[in-house]
C-alpha positions as CSV (number, residue, x, y, z in Angstrom):
1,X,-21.5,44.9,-1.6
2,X,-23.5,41.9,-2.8
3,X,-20.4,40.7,-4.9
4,X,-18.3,41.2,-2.0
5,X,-20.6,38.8,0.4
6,X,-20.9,36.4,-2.3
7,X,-16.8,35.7,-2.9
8,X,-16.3,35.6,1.1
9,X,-19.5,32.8,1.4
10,X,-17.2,31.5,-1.7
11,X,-14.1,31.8,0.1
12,X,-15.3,30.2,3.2
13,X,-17.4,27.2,1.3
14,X,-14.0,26.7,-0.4
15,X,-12.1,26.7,2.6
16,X,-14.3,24.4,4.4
17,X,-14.0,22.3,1.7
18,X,-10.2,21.8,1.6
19,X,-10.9,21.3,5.8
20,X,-13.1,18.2,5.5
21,X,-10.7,16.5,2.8
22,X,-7.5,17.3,5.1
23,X,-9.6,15.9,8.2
24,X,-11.0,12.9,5.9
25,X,-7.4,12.2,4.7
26,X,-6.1,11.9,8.0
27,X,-8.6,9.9,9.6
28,X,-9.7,12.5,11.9
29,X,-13.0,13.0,10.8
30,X,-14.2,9.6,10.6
31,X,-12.4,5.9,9.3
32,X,-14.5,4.8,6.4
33,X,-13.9,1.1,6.1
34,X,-14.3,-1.6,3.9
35,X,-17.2,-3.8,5.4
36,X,-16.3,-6.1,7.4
37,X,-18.5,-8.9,6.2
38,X,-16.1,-9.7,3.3
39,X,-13.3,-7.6,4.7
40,X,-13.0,-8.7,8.2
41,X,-8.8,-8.4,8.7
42,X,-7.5,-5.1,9.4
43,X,-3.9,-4.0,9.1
44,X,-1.4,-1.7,8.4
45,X,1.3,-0.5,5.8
46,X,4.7,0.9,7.0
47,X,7.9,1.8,5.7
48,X,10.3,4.2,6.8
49,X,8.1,7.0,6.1
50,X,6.1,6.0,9.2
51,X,8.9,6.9,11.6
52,X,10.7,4.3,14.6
53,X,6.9,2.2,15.2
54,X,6.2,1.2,18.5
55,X,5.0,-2.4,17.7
56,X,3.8,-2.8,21.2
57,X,1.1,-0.2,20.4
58,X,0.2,-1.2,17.0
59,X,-0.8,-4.4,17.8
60,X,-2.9,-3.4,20.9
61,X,-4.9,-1.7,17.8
62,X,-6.3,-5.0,17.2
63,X,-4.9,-5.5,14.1
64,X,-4.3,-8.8,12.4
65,X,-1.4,-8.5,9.9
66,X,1.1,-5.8,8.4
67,X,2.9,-5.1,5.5
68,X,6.2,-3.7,5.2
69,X,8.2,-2.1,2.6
70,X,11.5,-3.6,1.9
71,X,13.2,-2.6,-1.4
72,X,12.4,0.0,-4.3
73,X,14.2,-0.6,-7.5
74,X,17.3,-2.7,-7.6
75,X,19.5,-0.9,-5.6
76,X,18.0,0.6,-2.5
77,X,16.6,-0.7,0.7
78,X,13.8,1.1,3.1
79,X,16.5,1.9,6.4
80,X,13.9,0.4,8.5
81,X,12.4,-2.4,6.5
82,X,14.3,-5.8,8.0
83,X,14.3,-4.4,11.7
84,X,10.6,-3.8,10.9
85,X,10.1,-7.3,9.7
86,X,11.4,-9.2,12.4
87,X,9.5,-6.3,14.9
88,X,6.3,-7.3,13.7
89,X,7.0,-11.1,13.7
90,X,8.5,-10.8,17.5
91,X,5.2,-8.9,18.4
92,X,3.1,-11.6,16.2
93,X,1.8,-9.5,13.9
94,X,1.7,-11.6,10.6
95,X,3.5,-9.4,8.3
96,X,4.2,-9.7,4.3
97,X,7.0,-7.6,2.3
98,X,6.5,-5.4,-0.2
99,X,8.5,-3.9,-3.3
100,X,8.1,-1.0,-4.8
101,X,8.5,-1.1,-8.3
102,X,10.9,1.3,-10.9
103,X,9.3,1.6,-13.7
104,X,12.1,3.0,-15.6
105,X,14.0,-0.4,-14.5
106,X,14.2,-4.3,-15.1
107,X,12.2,-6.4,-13.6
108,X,14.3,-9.4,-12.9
109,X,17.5,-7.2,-11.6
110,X,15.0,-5.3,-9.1
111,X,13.4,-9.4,-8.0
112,X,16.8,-10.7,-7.5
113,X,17.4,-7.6,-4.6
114,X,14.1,-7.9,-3.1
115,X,14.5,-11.5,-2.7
116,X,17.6,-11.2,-1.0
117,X,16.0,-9.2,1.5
118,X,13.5,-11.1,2.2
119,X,14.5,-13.8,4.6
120,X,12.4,-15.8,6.2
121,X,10.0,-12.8,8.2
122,X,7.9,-12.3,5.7
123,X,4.8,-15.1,6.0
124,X,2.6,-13.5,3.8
125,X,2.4,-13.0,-0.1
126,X,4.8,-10.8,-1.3
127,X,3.5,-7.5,-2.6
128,X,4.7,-5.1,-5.4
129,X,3.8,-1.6,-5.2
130,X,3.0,-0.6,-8.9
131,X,1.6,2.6,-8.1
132,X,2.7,5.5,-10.7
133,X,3.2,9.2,-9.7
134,X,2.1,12.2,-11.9
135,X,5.4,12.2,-14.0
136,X,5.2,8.4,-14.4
137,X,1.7,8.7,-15.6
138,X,3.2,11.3,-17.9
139,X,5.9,8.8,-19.1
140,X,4.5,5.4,-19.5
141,X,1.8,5.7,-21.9
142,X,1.8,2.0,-23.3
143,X,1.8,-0.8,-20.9
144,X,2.8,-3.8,-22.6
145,X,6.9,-3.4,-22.1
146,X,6.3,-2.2,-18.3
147,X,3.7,-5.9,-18.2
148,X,6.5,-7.9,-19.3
149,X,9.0,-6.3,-16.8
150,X,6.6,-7.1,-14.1
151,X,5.8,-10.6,-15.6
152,X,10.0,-10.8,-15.2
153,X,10.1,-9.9,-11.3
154,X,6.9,-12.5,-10.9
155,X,8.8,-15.3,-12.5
156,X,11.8,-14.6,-10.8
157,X,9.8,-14.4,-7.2
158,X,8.1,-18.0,-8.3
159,X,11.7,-19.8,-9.2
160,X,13.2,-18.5,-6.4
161,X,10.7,-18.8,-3.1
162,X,7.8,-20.2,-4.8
163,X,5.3,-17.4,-4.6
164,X,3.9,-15.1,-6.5
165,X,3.1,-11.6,-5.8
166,X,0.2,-9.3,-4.6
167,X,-0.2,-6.0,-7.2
168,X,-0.4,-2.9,-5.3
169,X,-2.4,-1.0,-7.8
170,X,-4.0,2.4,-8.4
171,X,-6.5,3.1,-10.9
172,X,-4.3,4.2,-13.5
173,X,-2.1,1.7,-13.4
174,X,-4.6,-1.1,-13.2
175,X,-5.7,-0.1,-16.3
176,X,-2.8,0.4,-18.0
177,X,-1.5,-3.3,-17.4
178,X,-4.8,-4.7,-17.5
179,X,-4.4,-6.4,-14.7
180,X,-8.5,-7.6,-14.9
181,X,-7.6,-9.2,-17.8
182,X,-5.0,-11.5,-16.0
183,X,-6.0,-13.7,-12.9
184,X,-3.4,-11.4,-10.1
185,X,-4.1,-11.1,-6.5
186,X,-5.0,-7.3,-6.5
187,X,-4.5,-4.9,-3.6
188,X,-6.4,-1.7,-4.3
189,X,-4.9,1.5,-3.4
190,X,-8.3,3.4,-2.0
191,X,-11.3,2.4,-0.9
192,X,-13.1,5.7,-2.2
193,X,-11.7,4.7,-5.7
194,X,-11.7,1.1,-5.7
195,X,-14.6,0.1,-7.7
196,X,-12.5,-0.2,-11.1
197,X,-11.2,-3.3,-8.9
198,X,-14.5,-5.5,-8.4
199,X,-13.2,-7.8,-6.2
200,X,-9.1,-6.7,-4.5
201,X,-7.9,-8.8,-1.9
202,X,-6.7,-6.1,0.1
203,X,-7.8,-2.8,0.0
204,X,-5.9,0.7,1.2
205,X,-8.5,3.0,3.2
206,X,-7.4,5.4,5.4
207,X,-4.2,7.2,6.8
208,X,-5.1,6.9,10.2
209,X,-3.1,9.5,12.2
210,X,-5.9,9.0,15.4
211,X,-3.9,6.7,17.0
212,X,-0.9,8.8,19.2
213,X,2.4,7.9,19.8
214,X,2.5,4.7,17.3
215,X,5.9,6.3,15.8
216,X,8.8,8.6,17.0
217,X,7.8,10.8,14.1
218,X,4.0,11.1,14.0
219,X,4.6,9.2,9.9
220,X,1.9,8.1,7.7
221,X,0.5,4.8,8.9
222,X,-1.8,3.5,6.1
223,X,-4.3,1.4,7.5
224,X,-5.4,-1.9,5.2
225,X,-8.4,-4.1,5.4
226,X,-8.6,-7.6,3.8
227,X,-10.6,-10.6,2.5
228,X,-9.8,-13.4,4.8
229,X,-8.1,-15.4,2.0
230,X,-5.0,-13.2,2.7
231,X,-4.0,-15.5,5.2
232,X,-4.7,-18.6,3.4
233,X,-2.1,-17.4,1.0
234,X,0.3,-17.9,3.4
């Protein structure tokens, strides 16, 4: 009877458990944010996983800029990345592109088709997503070859627009491409986690599914905070 109770208090402690990550994860239980003493912006990051966004709404949220994902690899493009661009610029929301990197691709091939989507919406650094799923942290063990394909797409972004890029990192791949080791504009993935980064310029803190009827879809909305210098870079 005793070892009965004890795997149902289990049970439930377990269950309650799981409960306050899912609430946690969605924003529902409370927003932990970045202090706003050195992270006073506060932003957003879609892509077509968010759904059709009403930008009307999302910028009555109070927030100050927005990134958007435009390309992955060299060949495709996020559906709603360019509409979503120009959306955010017509509702002046100051909004940067991002890329998200293939790791099992070239660098320069994958800069040349993000550049030519980027046009002339995008008023903020341009970002690359570099983090790596569970198979790619399987895969890519050494991270010297996947440094100098990202050095490639860097270069490329500087000859061609003059910029350089904003890493998109998670822990794992931060340390595999040592990116402390070079001088890179760092966006850290989660705020929870983002001590291996000691000082990102923009930090990833919360999937913020609190606010209603921001897409057609009820997407992920990832909500960003950042160092004022973001918009210096601009």
């Amino acid at each position: 009877m005793l070892k009965g109770a004890f795997c149902a208090a289990l049970l439930s402690l377990g269950a309650a458990f799981v409960s306050l990550l899912v609430l946690r994860h969605s924003g529902l239980w409370f927003e932990q944010r970045p202090e706003s003493y050195h992270y006073p912006l506060r932003g957003a990051y879609i892509s077509d996983d968010s759904g059709g966004i009403n930008w009307e709404r999302l910028k009555a949220q109070g927030l100050d800029f927005c990134y958007i994902r435009l390309t992955k690899g060299y060949a495709f493009a996020d559906r709603q990345g360019a509409a979503n661009l120009k959306a955010a610029v017509k509702n002046k929301l100051t909004a940067g592109a991002v890329h998200d990197f293939d790791f099992a691709a070239g660098g320069r091939p994958q800069a040349d088709s993000f550049i030519s989507m980027l046009g002339s919406s995008s008023l903020l650094i341009p970002a690359i997503d570099l983090r790596m799923s569970f198979l790619e942290r399987l895969r890519y063990r050494q991270g010297y070859e996947l440094a100098a394909e990202i050095n490639a797409f860097e270069k490329r972004l500087i000859e061609k627009t003059g910029r350089g890029a904003l890493l998109l990192c998670d822990s794992y791949s931060y340390e595999l491409l040592k990116v402390e080791a070079s001088d890179a504009l760092v966006w850290a993935e989660d705020y929870d986690s983002s001590g291996y980064c000691s000082s990102p310029l923009v930090i990833s803190y919360s999937r913020n599914s609190k606010i209603k009827n921001i897409s057609d879809t009820d997407g992920s909305i990832l909500m960003l905070a950042a160092a004022r210098e973001l918009i210096e870079q601009e």
